[in-house]
C-alpha positions, 0 to 999 in steps of 0.5 A, a space after each residue: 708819295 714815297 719819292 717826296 717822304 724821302 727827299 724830305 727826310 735827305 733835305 733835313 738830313 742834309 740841313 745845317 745842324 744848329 751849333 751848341 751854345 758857346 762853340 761859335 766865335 764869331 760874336 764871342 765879345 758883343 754886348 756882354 763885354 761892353 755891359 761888364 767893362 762898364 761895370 769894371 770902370 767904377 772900382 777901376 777909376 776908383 782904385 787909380 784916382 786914390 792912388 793917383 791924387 794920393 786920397 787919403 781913405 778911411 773906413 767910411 770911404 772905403 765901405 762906403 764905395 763898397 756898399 755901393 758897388 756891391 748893390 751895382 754889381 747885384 743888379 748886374 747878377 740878373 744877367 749871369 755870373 760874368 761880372 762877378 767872374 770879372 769883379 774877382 779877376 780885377 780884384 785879386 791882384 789888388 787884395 793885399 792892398 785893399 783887404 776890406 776886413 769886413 769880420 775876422 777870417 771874412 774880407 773882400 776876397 772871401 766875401 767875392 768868393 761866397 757870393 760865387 759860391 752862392 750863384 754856383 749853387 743857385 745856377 747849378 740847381 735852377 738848370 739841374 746840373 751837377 755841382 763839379 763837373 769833369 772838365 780837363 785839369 780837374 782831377 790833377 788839381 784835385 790830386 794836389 788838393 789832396 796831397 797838400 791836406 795829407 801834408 797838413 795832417 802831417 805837420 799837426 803830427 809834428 807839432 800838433 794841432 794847436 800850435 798848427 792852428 795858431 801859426 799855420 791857418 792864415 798860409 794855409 787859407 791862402 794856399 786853399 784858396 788858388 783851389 778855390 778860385 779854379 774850381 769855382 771858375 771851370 764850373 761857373 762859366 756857363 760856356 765858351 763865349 763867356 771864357 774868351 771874355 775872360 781873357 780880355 778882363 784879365 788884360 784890363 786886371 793887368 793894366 792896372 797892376 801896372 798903372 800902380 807899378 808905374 806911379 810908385 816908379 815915378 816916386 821912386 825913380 831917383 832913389 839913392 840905391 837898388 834896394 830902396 827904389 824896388 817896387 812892391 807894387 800892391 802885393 807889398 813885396 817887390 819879388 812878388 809883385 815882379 812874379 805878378 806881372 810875369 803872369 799878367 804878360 802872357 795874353 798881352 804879348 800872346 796877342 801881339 804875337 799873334 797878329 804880327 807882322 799885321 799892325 793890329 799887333 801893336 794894339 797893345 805895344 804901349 801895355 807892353 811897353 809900361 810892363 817892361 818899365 815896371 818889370 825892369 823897376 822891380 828888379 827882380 833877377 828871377 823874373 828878368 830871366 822868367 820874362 826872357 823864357 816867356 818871350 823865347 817859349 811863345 816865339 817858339 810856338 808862334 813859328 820857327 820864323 818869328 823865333 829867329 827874328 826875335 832871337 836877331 833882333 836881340 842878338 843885335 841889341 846885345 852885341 851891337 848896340 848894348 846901349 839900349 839895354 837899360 843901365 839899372 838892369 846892368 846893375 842888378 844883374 852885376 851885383 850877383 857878382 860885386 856885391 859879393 862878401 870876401 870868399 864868396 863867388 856871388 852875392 849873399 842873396 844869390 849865396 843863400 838861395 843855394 844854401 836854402 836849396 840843398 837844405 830843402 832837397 835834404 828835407 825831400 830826401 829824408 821824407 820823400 812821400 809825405 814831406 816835413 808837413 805843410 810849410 814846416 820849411 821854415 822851421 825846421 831849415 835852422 837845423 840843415 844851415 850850419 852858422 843859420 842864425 848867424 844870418 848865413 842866409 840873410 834872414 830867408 826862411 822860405 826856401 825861394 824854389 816852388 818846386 822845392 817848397 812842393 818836394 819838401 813841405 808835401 812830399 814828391 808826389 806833390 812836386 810831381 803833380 804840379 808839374 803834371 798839371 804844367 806839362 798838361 797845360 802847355 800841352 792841350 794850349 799847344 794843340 789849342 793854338 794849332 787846332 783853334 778855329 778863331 783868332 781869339 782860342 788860339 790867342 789863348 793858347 798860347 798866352 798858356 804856354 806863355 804863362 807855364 814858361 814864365 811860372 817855371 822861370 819865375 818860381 825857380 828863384 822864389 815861391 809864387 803858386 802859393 797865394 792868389 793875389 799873386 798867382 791868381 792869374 795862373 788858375 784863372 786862365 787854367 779854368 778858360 783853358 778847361 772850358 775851350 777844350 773839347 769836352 771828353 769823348 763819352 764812352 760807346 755804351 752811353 753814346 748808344 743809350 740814348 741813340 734812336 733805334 732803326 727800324 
């Protein structure tokens, strides 16, 4: 009797332990997927067909459309947060356009995000969790929360309340709201199945900023300059929007790097092929060179092999048959140096972004731990430009560096905890990418690495970790990232608190 109680107790020993909910991979996508891309097609098909058939919208149309997916969308809450998740990542990049002003201070975005925040508190009640939880990036944002308030409080010591108030609340609401969005999606998705089906929403948010792209290419293709023929794309500003998909880019050439040489990489190649065609219309030099520094840190990661055959392939293209690089990319580039004024070695854009640069590093030195004050750049720069309203920066007030809008307007310890939070995504998706047990984690991985080498690009020439319409895609895939990572080790003591005592 003993000799069977104890191969009974090696038979259960030795059975497979049930996997935790959300760790298995194998059926991540499944009918969760298909039922939110149904839902996804209505504003989508909605949103290209205004655009598209060029219909004229008013109020009644417009509400209308939205009372009637809100109601879809309700039903579609039974089932959990995802579409809802969904919703938002489709709509951010589109918010500009599409505000829907329901009340003052109240429009779509805000309305998407408290009814996040509703199912939040309901879910994290009904299952008895805490409301924030300790997932990885958490506490670094967190920290950079804090000091972005610290240099809040510090601007209304320099002008004080009221003025702060009447001038400084919309960027400011637009600044907070990147925390919102993070926080509110690390703690909603409920496991990491429901993160990997992010990604592929993200993809379908991209394809539609660059349908837009691609229709207001087609209208402004034979325009008489560069200037006038830049899209804006739905941000409305064409740097902007060149930033915007810089960051959509990331899982799509991710996932095409990933499968290559496999002909599954070429899934996605006519997406890439349309995003190129806009990138290269919104003539943006920043976001050319953000694009190569993407393209170069993802090949990296991929393997020392495919690095070399992209930088030949590229070798090849430029030095022996320059004919396939495009003519207007020629042109924009060249104009740093034709489209100079008489004494000038560069252009005036590019002359007034080194101009406003040594103005913003003044400001970080003279107030190197608290900043002038949130935003207060552009106010206080006519004092550090010599000839300033002369137009000796061509009417710039933003100082068109994230890394010094962060030093000068709250200080170096916030510059210093940006890049922390950069520095720890590259590495933890590094790690995820090599140690991924499923084709689609290490896709993730590193489109991550991808996303922080085209932000770095991207925003050494402008400020684009300052709005979510913008950046939205940034925080979204920080908050995936959190959620597949190994959850922290718990300390030893707590371990054996709730272990069974051996007799």
């Amino acid at each position: 009797m003993s000799a069977i109680t104890n191969s009974t107790r090696r038979s259960k020993a030795e059975a497979p332990q049930p996997a935790d909910p959300g760790t298995e991979s194998s059926d991540w996508a499944g009918a969760p997927l298909r039922s939110t891309l149904r839902l996804l097609a209505v504003p989508a098909v909605f949103a290209i067909s205004l655009t598209v058939f060029r219909i004229h919208t008013n109020a009644f149309i417009l509400y209308g459309f939205a009372a009637l997916f809100g109601l879809l969308l309700l039903v579609q809450l039974r089932k959990g947060p995802e579409a809802l998740l969904a919703v938002l990542i489709i709509y951010m990049p589109l918010a500009r356009l599409y505000a829907a002003r329901i009340a003052p201070g109240l429009n779509g975005t805000n309305s998407l995000e408290l009814l996040l925040i509703a199912v939040w508190i309901i879910s994290a009640y009904k299952n008895q969790t805490k409301l924030f939880s300790p997932y990885p990036f958490t506490r670094m944002v967190s920290l950079w929360l804090g000091l972005a308030l610290i240099s809040v409080f510090t601007a209304m010591a320099r002008i004080g309340l009221h003025p702060f108030i009447w001038n400084y609340l919309e960027p400011l609401r637009g600044f907070l709201d990147q925390f919102i969005i993070f926080f509110l999606f690390v703690n909603v998705i409920r496991d990491k199945n429901m993160a990997r089906r992010l990604i592929v929403y993200m993809m379908v948010s991209a394809a539609i900023i660059y349908v837009f792209g691609l229709h207001e290419w087609w209208e402004t293709r034979n325009y008489a300059s560069i200037e006038k023929s830049r899209l804006l794309g739905p941000v409305g500003q064409p740097n902007d929007f060149a930033a915007q998909v810089i960051y959509a880019f990331a899982p799509i050439l991710a996932y095409g790097a990933y499968y290559f040489p496999r002909w599954k990489s070429l899934r996605l190649a006519p997406l890439v092929l349309v995003g190129l065609r806009v990138l290269l219309a919104a003539f943006s030099r920043g976001a050319y060179l953000a694009f190569a520094m993407e393209l170069m840190t993802l090949s990296f990661v991929k393997s020392k092999k495919f690095l070399v055959l992209v930088l030949l392939v590229l070798g090849t293209i430029y030095f022996f048959i320059p004919e396939l690089v495009p003519n207007s990319m020629k042109a924009r580039v060249e104009q740093t140096y034709t489209d100079r004024t008489p004494g000038a070695e560069i252009d005036k854009s590019a002359d007034s972004r080194l101009i406003l640069w040594n103005a913003a590093i003044t400001m970080s030195l003279e107030s190197p731990l608290l900043g002038k004050g949130f935003d207060q750049f552009s106010s206080l720069v006519p004092s550090y430009v010599s000839g300033y309203y002369s137009g000796v920066t061509g009417g710039a007030t933003d100082n068109q560096n994230m890394f010094l809008y962060a030093a000068s307007n709250m200080g170096i310890p916030s510059l210093l905890t940006l890049l922390a939070i950069l520095a720890a995504l590259v590495w933890r998706s590094w790690g995820l990418y090599r140690r991924g047990t499923c084709d689609i984690d290490r896709i993730i991985g590193l489109g991550a690495v991808a996303i922080v080498a085209g932000l770095v690009g991207v925003n050494m020439f402008g400020t684009h970790v300052i709005d979510t319409s913008v950046d939205g895609f940034f925080w979204v895939y920080l908050a995936i990232v959190a959620r597949l990572l190994p959850p922290a080790a718990q300390p030893t003591s707590a371990k054996n608190k709730h272990a069974p005592r051996r007799r």
